[in-house]
C-alpha angles and dihedrals in degrees: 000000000000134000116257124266092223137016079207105102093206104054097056141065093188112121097221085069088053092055082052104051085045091060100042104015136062142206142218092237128011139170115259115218095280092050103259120142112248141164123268110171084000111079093221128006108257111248133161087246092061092041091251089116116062104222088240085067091235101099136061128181122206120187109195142214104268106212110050127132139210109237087248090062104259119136110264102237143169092262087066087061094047091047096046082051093060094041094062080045099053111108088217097056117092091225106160101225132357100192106144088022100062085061098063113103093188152358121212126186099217098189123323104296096023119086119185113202117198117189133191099246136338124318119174093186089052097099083048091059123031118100085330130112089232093130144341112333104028121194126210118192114263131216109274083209092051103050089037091062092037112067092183104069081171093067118355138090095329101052088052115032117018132207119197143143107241128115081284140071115205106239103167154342121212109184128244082354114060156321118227121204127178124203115269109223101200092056104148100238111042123327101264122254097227117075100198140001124197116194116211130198112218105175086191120080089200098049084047083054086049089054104049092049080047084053086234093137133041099195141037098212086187098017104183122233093221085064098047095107082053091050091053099044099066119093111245090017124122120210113184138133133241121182127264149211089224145109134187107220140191090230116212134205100212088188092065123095110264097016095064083072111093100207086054088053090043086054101058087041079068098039097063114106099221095173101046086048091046098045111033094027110032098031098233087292098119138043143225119263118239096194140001099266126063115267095250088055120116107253095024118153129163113243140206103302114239114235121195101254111169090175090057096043097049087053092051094059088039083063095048089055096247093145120202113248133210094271091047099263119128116229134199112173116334084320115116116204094235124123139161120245111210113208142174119275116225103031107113086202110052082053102061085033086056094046092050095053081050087058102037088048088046089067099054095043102270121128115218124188114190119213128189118215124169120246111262089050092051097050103026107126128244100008097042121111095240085048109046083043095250100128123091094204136339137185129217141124133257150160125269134217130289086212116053084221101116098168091125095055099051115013118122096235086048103072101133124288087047093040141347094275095134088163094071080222108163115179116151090201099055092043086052083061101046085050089055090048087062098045095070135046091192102114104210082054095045092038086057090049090056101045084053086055105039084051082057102049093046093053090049096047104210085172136000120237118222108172153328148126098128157068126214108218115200119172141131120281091237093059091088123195088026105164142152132211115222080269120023144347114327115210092342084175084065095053102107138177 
């Protein structure tokens, strides 16, 4: 695991930076361990039931815990929630999306524990967004003293030294090595059980693997599922599952020549060995997604499974004129079916799982290179190359969204910087249907929108699923309440040894 690029939250996608937020931060609304919304600094999730949402869908209501405390000692308030607000608004902050929160017209800080949110017009996924972890990009609520004093939210005192309110207090970073965090003992909701957590980067799976036998480390933060016969091997360790908010994808840059074909991009959706992948690499831990949004998700259906098929794949391309030339490389025009696949180095598993697609693609006349970067290259915005739209393809995994709202992934006025559409995906039809899902907070209509749209996305093929469902949880048998929500830590000031 690497360190993180940033101790800004705000400023990093790695998930290293989630596990940390979850540990000092806190939000307005997070998942419980069975997956449930509840409040976190929020006393009650607002809800039209509870009055919280107004019935024309504009206004929300949060009441808030009243006696929460910065880790510096000043009094948690509204007006941290208004100003954290501003600051992912701020132009000159290097926030990587504001969806949810482009659509506030205003943040009032009615009395000290009540905020009053006011948008422009209705937004069902709003409650799943705003200052939660509830999906990529999560957003804890930031110091209002803090951010008023540091004018550089980019790299100041927030992307160095954090101060949250969360069970633990931020001690030190010591770079490529560790981050040391102590127990904060005025924490709102219980004094945590823990005293301390280091947490340690280890870049190597296998000296990972060395450590834990050592008992050196209590807890895998990213175990890997092509170790797990070395996890279990080890005496006083638990190895279990829990499920997960989460898929690994074939990610696609549609802009790029080649890829911008759909038939190309239906091809690969067929070349993919599931099984193999799910069985050898994965251990038979995940599953194969049947659709682009999370079972639990409104709208979800399961479609047609994808079944690796060479034989179709190679007929498709056929079809779309791509013909097979004498090195094996098929050909349309002048535009060679090569690309290049980035991938994460240090997972044992993407790796395989990489080698494997190389192979597969191979067989049907596409040329795939595979290049390992670490983490924080990979993934560093802007310059990074799924960022400044450099890559051909990528794999990696990642959380979706609470909402099945995915506007901001693949709309066609969403390519980053605007939004978080890395896949440079433009397609009018499907963005009329993610407009219609947000027009309405009636379930069964919205549920129909998004099963239409689930059907598109999965035709087009902006990315290629490969598997999900689940988490792998390794740690020591001493390290006792240990649980996970579907998309972070779940009562980390319970956690004990």
């Amino acid at each position: 695991m690497s360190d993180p690029d940033h101790l800004n939250p705000y400023l990093s996608e790695m998930g290293v930076s989630y596990d940390l937020s979850s540990l000092v931060y806190s939000y307005l609304v997070i998942a419980d361990g069975r997956g449930r919304t509840v409040g976190d600094l929020a006393i009650v999730v607002p809800s039209l039931a509870n009055g919280g949402i107004s019935r024309d869908g504009r206004t929300y209501v949060y009441h808030l815990h009243p006696n929460a405390l910065w880790h510096d000692g000043v009094l948690f308030s509204a007006r941290d929630v208004v100003a954290s607000w501003h600051a992912v608004m701020n132009p000159h902050n290097n926030t990587f999306e504001h969806e949810g929160y482009d659509r506030v017209t205003s943040v009032v800080a009615a009395g000290p524990t009540t905020v009053v949110v006011h948008l422009r017009a209705r937004y069902p996924p709003f409650v799943s967004r705003f200052f939660t972890s509830l999906q990529e990009g999560g957003k804890p609520v930031l110091p209002a003293h803090i951010l008023a004093r540091r004018d550089d939210f980019n790299a100041g005192e927030l992307a160095t030294h954090p101060v949250g309110t969360g069970p633990f207090r931020f001690v030190s970073w010591a770079r490529g090595d560790r981050i040391v965090l102590t127990r904060f003992d005025r924490y709102f909701k219980v004094r945590p059980k823990l005293s301390r957590v280091e947490m340690r980067f280890i870049p190597d799976a296998q000296t990972i693997v060395t450590e834990l036998e050592k008992h050196q480390i209590d807890l895998i933060a990213t175990p890997q599922s092509s170790l797990i016969d070395q996890y279990r091997s080890i005496g006083g360790i638990t190895v279990g599952t829990a499920p997960a908010n989460g898929l690994a994808c074939l990610v696609i840059n549609v802009r790029k020549p080649g890829l911008d074909d759909v038939a190309v991009r239906r091809a690969f959706a067929i070349s993919v060995p599931y099984g193999v992948i799910l069985h050898d690499v994965e251990r038979d831990l995940q599953r194969e997604p049947r659709n682009v949004l999370p079972p639990t998700a409104l709208g979800y259906e399961p479609l047609p499974q994808r079944t690796y098929d060479p034989a179709a794949a190679r007929a498709l391309l056929e079809r779309a004129e791509w013909r097979l030339g004498a090195d094996g490389v098929r050909t349309r025009n002048g535009t060679r079916l090569t690309f290049t696949l980035e991938t994460v180095a240090g997972f044992t598993g993407l790796g395989r799982t990489g080698l494997l697609l190389q192979s597969s693609l191979k067989a049907v006349g596409i040329e795939l290179a595979i290049k390992s970067s670490a983490y924080r290259t990979l993934f560093d915005a802007p310059n990074g190359p799924l960022f400044d739209g450099s890559f051909d393809l990528a794999l990696f995994g990642g959380l979706l969204n609470w909402d099945p709202d995915l506007y901001n992934l693949l709309a066609c006025d969403r390519w980053y910087p605007a939004g978080q559409n890395i896949y440079r995906f433009c397609d009018s039809h499907l963005d009329a249907l993610e407009r219609a899902g947000l027009q309405s907070d009636d379930p069964s209509r919205r549920a129909a929108i998004y099963r239409k749209a689930g059907r598109l996305i999965w035709s087009e093929v902006p990315y290629v699923p490969l598997y999900g469902g689940r988490s792998l949880i390794v740690h020591s048998s001493d390290l006792r309440n240990y649980s996970i929500s579907p998309t972070a830590s779940w009562r980390p000031w319970q956690w004990d040894i």
